[in-house]
C-alpha positions as CSV (number, residue, x, y, z in Angstrom):
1,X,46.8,290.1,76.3
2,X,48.6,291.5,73.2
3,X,46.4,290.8,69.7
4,X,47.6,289.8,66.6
5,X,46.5,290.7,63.1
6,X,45.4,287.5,61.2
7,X,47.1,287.0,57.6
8,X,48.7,284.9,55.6
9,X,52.6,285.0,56.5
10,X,53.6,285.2,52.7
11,X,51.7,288.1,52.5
12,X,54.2,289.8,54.6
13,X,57.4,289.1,52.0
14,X,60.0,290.9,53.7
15,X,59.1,289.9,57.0
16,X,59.0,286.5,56.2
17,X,62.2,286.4,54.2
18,X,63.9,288.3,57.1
19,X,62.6,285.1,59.1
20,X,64.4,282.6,57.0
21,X,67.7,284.4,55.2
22,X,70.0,283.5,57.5
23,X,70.2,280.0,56.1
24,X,70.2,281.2,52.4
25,X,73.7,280.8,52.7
26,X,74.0,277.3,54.0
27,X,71.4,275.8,52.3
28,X,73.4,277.1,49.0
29,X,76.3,276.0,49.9
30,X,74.6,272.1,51.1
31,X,72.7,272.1,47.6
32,X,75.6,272.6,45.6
33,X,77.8,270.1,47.3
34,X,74.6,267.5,46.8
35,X,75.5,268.7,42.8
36,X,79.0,268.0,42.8
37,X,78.8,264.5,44.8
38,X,75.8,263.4,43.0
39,X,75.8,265.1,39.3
40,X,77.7,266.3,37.7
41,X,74.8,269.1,36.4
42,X,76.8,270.2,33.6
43,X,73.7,272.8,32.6
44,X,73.8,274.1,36.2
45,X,70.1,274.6,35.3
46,X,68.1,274.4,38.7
47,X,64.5,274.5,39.3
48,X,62.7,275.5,42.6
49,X,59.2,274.8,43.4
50,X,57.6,277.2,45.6
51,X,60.4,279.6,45.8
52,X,58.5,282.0,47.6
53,X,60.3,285.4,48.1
54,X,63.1,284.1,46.1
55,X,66.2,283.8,48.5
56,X,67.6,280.9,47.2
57,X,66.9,281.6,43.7
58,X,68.8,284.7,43.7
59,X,71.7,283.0,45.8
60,X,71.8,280.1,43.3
61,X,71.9,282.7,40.4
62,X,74.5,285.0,41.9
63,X,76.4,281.4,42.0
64,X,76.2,281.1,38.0
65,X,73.2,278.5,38.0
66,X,70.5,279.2,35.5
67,X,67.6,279.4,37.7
68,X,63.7,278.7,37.3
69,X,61.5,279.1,40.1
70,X,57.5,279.0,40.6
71,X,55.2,280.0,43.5
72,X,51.5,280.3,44.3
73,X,52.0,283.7,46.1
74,X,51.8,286.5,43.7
75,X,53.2,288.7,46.6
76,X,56.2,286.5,46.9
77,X,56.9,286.7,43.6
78,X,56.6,290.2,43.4
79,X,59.1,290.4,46.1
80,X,61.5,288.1,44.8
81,X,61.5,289.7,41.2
82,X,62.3,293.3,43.0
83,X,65.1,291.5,44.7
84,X,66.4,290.1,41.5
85,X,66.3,293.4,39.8
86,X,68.2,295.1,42.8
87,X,71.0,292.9,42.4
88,X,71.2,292.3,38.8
89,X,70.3,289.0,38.5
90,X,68.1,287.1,36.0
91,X,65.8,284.1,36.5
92,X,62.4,283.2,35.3
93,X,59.8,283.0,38.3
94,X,56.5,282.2,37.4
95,X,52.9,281.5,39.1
96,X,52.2,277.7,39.8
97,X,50.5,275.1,41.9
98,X,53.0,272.4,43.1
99,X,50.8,269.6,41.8
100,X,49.7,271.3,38.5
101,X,52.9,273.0,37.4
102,X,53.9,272.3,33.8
103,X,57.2,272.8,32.3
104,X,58.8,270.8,29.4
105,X,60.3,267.3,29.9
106,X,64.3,266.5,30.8
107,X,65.1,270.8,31.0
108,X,66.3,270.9,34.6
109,X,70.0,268.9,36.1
110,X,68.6,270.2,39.8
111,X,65.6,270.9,41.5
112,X,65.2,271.6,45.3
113,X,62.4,272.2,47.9
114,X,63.6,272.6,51.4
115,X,61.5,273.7,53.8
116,X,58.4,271.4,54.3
117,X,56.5,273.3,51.8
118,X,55.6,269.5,50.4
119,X,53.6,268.9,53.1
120,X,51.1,271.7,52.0
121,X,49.7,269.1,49.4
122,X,47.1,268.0,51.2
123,X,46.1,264.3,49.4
124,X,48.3,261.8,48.4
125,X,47.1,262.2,45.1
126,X,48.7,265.8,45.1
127,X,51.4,264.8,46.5
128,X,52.6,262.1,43.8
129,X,51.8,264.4,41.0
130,X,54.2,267.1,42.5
131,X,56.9,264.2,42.9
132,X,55.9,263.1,39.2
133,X,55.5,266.6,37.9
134,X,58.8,266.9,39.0
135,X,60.6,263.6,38.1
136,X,59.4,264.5,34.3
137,X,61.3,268.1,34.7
138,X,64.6,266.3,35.2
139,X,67.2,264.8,32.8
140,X,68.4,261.5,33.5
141,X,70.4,261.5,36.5
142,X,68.9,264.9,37.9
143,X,68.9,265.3,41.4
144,X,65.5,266.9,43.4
145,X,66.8,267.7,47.5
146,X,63.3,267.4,49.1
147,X,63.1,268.4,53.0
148,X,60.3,267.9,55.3
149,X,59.6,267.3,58.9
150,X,58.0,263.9,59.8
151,X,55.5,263.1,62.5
152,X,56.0,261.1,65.3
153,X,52.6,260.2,65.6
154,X,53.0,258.4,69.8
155,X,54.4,262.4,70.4
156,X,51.4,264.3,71.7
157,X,53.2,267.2,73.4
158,X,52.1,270.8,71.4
159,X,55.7,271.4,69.8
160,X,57.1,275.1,69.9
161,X,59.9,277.1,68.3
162,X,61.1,280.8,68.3
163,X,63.6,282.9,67.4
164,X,64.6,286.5,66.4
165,X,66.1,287.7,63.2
166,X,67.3,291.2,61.8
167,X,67.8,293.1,58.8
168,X,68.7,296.8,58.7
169,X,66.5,298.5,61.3
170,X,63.5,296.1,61.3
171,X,63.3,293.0,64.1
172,X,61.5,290.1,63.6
173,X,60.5,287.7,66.6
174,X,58.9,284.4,65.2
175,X,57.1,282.0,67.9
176,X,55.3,278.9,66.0
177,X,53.4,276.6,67.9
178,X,52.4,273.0,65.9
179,X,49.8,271.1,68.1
180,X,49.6,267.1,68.2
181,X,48.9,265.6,64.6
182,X,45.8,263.7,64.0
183,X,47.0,260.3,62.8
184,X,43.4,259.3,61.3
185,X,43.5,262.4,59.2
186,X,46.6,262.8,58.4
187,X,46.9,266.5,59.7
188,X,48.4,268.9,62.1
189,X,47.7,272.1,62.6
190,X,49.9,274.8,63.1
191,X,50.3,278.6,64.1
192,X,53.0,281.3,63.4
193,X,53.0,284.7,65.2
194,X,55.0,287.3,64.2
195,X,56.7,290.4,66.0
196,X,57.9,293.4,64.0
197,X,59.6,295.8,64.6
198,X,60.9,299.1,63.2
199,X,61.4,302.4,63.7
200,X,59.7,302.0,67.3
201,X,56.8,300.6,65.5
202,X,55.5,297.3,65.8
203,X,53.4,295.2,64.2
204,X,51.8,291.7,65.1
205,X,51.1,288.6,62.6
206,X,49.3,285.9,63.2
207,X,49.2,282.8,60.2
208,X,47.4,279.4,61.1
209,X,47.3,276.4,58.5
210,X,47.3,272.5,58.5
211,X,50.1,270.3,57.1
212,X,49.8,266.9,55.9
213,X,51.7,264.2,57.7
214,X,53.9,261.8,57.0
215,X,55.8,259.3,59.3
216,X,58.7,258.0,57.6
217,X,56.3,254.7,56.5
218,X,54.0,257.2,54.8
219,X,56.8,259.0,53.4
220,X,58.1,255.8,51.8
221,X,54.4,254.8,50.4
222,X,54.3,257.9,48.7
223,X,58.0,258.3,47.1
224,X,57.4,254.5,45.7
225,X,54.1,256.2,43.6
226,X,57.1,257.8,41.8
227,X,59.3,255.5,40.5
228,X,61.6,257.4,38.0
229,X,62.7,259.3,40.9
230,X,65.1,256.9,43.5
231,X,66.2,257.5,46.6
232,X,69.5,257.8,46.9
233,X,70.9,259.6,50.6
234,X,69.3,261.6,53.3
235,X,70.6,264.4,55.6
236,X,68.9,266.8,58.1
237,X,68.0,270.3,58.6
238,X,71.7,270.8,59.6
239,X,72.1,270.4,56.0
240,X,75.7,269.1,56.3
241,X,76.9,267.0,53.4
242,X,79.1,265.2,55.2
243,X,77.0,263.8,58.0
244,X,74.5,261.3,55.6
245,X,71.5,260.1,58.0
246,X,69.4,257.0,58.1
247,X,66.0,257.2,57.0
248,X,64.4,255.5,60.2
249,X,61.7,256.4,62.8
250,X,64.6,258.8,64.8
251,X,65.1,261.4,61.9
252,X,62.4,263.7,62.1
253,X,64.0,266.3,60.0
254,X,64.6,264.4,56.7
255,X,66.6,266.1,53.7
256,X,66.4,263.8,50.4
257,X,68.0,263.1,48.0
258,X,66.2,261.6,44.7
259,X,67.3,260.8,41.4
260,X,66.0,260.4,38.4
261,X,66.7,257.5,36.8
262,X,68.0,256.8,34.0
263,X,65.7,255.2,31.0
């Protein structure tokens, strides 16, 4: 039975962006449409929480938008700001909780947070001070693209994904396993294991954490704690701006779109 190192997957920056890179590109290209259908942002300035090792904030900045982005792993960060020197791109990355961040009011046209990062706030009370945190960072009409997974809580199968992704000489094989939520709690626990490879060596990560849930009920309760932010559309992880989706019980993989409205 092979073993596997336990750490914290953002520890490992470039294995972990190797994971997720090859929908840097789409997901830019989904976010900026969201701009031009519902801005326009004529500052282009965009904000991203938990930007991790920076993938999208250097794609959005390569793209002319004047990019902020904040993080609680100092490793990320490290790895994002070596990216940005390599290309020759500027942004200001910083070290922040999602709940506790502070920046000044009405500075940002955009903000975005795609991949059920959100769901690392752990109480409802973090939760609506990210989402108000957040709303006061926006100008009128400012748009925040929040994605998360929701639970169907009457699912009790263990849910499983995998797949392999390259860069250069390295290989990464990711395999992550979510078991069934608790619906008392609130909670669901999940495990990512890693494969790496490179140069005939490999190396073996394993990452466990818990997510908060949210059925799309839940979801609701929470975005109406916020009220200068409204819900205006929803896609899915296909991130395709011109199939809109239903916020319902069959959309598991919500993308949404909130706007700040106007005072």
């Amino acid at each position: 039975m092979p073993t596997f190192e336990s750490i914290d997957w953002y520890e490992q920056a470039r294995c972990y962006d190797i994971i997720f890179d090859a929908e840097t590109k789409k997901e830019a290209d989904f976010l900026e449409a969201v701009g031009a259908r519902f801005g326009p942002f004529r500052g282009r300035r965009v904000l991203e929480p938990a930007c991790g090792t920076g993938r999208l904030v250097a794609e959005m900045a390569k793209r002319g938008w004047k990019v902020t982005g904040f993080d609680i792993c100092g490793s990320a960060l490290e790895y994002a700001r070596s990216r940005l020197a390599r290309r020759r791109l500027s942004s200001s990355l910083f070290r922040a909780e999602m709940q506790s961040f502070r920046l000044p009011a009405d500075s940002f046209d955009f903000a975005h947070c795609l991949v059920s990062t959100f769901k690392y706030l752990m109480t409802e009370a973090d939760a609506r001070a990210h989402l108000r945190a957040a709303a006061r960072t926006l100008t009128p009409g400012g748009v925040y693209v929040l994605g998360l997974h929701l639970t169907d809580y009457a699912d009790r199968r263990c849910n499983r994904e995998r797949w392999i992704a390259r860069r250069g000489g390295t290989e990464v094989v990711c395999n992550i396993q979510g078991w069934p939520p608790d619906p008392v709690l609130r909670t669901e626990r999940v495990r990512a294991r890693l494969i790496a490879t490179s140069r005939s060596r490999e190396r073996r990560f394993e990452t466990n954490w818990t997510f908060r849930t949210y059925d799309v009920d839940e979801l609701r309760t929470t975005l109406r704690a916020a009220p200068a932010l409204e819900h205006v559309a929803t896609f899915d992880f296909h991130h395709d701006i011109d199939q809109p989706r239903e916020l319902d019980g069959q959309l598991l993989d919500a993308v949404l779109v909130l706007r700040k409205r106007a005072t």
